[in-house]
N, C-alpha and C positions, 0 to 999 in steps of 0.2 A: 504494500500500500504506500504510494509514492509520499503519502501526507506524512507519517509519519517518522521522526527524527532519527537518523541512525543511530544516536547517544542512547539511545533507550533500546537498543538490541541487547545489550545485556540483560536485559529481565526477560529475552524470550525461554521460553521450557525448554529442556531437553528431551519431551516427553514425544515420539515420533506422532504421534496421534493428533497432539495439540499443535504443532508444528504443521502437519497435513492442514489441518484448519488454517492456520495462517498463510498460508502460501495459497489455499483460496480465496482467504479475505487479500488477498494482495491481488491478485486479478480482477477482481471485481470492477469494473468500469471499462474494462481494456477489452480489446475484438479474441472472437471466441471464450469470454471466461464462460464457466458453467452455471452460473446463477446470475439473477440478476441484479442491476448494481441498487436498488430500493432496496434489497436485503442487509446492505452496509449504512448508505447515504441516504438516512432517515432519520426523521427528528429522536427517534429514543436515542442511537448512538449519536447525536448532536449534542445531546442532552448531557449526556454520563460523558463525555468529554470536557464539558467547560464543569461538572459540578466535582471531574475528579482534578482539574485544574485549579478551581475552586479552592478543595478542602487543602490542597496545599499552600496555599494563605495566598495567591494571587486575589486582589480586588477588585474583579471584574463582574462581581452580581451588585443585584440592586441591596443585598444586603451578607452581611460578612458571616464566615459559621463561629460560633460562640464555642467557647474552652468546653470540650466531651461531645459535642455533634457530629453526628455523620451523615454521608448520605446514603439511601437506597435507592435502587430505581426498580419500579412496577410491583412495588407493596401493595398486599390488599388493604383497601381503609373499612371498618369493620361499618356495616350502615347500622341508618334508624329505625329501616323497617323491613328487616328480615322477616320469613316467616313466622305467625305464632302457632300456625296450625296449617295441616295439608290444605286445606280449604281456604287458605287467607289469600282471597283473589287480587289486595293489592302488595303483596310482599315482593320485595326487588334482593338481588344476590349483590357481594359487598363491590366497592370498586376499586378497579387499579388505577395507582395515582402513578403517573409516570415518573415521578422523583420525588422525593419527600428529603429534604434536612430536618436534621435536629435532635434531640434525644429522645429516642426510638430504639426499640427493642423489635425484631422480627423475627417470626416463627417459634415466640412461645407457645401458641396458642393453637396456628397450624404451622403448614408449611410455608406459608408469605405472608400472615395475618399480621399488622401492623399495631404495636403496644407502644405506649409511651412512658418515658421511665418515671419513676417516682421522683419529686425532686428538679427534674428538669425543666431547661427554661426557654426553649425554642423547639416553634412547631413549624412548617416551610413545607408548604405542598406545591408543585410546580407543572403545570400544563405544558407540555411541548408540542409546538404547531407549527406546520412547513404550508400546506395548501389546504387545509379544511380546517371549517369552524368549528367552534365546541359543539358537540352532539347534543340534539335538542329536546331528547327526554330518555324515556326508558319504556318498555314492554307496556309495561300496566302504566305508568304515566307518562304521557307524551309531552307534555309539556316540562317536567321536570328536568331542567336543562343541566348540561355537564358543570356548568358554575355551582348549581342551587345544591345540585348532586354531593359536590365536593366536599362544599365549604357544610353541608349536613354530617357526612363522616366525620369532618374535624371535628365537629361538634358532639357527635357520638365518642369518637377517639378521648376527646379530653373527660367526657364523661365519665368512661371507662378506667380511664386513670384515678378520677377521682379530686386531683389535684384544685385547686381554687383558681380558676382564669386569672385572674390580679397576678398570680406568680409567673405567668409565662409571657417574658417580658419582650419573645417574635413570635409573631403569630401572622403568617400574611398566607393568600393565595396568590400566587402569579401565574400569567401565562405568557410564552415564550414563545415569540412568532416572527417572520419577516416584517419587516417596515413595514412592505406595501401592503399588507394585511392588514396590520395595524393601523393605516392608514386610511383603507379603504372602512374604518368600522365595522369588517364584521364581526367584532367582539363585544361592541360598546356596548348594546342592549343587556346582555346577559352578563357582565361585568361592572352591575352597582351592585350596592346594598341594599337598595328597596327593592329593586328587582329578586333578591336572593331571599331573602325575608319573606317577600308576598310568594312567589312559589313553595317554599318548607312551609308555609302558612296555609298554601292551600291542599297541600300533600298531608298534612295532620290532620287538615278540617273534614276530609273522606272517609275517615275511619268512623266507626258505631261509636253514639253519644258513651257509649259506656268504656272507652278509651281515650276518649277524649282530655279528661283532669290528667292521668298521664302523660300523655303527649305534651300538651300543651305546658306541664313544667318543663319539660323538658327544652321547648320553645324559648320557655320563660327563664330557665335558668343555665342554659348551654349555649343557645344559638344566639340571641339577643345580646348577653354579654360578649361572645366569639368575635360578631360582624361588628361590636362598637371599639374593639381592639384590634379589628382584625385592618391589616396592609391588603389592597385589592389592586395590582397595577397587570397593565401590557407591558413585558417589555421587549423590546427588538435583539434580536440575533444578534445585528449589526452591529449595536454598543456594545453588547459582551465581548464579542470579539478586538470591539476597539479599543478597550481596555487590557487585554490581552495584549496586546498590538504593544503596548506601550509600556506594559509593565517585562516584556520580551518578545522582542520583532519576530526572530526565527519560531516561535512558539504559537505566534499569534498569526503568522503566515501561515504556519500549517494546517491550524483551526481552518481560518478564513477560505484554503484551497480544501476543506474537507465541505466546509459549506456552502462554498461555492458549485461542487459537482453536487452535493445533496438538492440545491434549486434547480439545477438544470434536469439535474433525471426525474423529477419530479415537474419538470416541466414547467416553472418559473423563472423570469429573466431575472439577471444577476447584479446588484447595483453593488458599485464602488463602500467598502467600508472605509470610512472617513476617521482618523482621527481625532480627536477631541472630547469636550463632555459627556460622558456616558449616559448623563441623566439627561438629555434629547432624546432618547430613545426608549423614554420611560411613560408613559399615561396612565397618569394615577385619574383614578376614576372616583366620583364623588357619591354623592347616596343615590 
């Protein structure tokens, strides 16, 4: 894989197997490889690039990891409305966040179920998007959009924990997309807080009156304090990258030509990552 540094061949395996894998991932874009190049240059591997970039103390996110954070990519977030019974016609199965920072525990509980530690103080869920918008509900609710969806888990997560919201001193959703994505708004609707609010609002108000006093603490003492602490921005590839850029050129080139073939085989044009401000590339969104 041309993007990546040759300084970093020393951590390749010696394991023949692991190695076969790599010499596939290195063909990947090039004429005859055997798979296709979306299997590599895709916003998940986009993602687990700048966040393992990231955790090495480079400052190229909208926000920095705190002393004990880590990250995972594609945890389950445990939801609010599992099933209570074979018959519970609105129950939905948990979701996978495609990156989470923070003090997290995973796979207590199953094998990717996402726990939050006792004590800890940053929670960081993160959407990764290349050409499509957040997904605009679920099975049994269609309106229940990927934002509402989300930021309900967190809310279930810190639940779970048990811990006292006040203590958890990051708490944001983002989503992480091209400029021209960003630009063109296909986010903004589904990235406020009233909007998030009135759908979990209207996803508890379906349930039998006789769930209802449950739910609705839950409403009242999870979700409500979550979204008034909670960080809700866009932010652009671009700046990440340009911050990268700047904190190490050879680094931040490599990123940049990994994302640059990620838009093309995905079939978006490629615009110049610009030096400068990072926080340009940032839309924090209001209620």
């Amino acid at each position: 894989m041309d993007c990546l540094n040759k300084r970093e061949s020393k951590y390749m395996s010696t394991d023949s197997a692991l190695n076969r894998i790599f010499t596939i991932l290195e063909s990947v874009g090039r004429a005859k490889s055997p798979v296709l190049p979306t299997l590599l240059f895709e916003e998940g591997w986009l993602l687990r690039l700048v966040l393992s970039i990231a955790a090495e103390g480079v400052d190229c996110l909208p926000f920095k990891f705190v002393a004990g954070s880590r990250w995972f990519s594609e945890p389950r977030l445990y939801s609010a409305f599992l099933a209570t019974s074979r018959r519970d016609s609105l129950a939905e199965t948990h979701t996978h966040a495609d990156g989470v920072v923070g003090h997290i525990d995973v796979g207590v509980d199953t094998k990717s179920g996402l726990t939050l530690s006792a004590g800890g103080s940053q929670f960081v869920v993160i959407e990764a998007k290349i050409s499509s918008p957040l997904r605009s509900g679920t099975t049994r609710a269609k309106y229940f959009d990927q934002a509402a969806r989300n930021v309900a888990c967190m809310a279930q997560s810190l639940k779970r924990c048990g811990q006292a919201i006040e203590q958890w001193e990051s708490l944001a959703f983002y989503v992480f997309a091209p400029k021209i994505k960003i630009a063109d708004g296909i986010f903004a609707r589904q990235m406020t807080k009233d909007s998030i609010a009135s759908i979990i609002g209207r996803r508890i108000g379906e349930y039998p009156e006789g769930e209802q006093a449950e739910r609705g603490e839950f409403q009242r003492l999870w979700v409500a304090p979550l979204l008034a602490r909670l960080t809700l921005e866009c932010v652009s590839w671009e700046s990440i990258i340009a911050a990268i850029r700047q904190h190490d050129p050879n680094l931040g080139g490599d990123v940049q030509n990994f994302y640059e073939k990620t838009l093309r085989f995905n079939g978006l044009p490629v615009f110049e990552v610009s030096d400068g401000n990072r926080r340009i590339g940032i839309v924090q969104v209001g209620r």
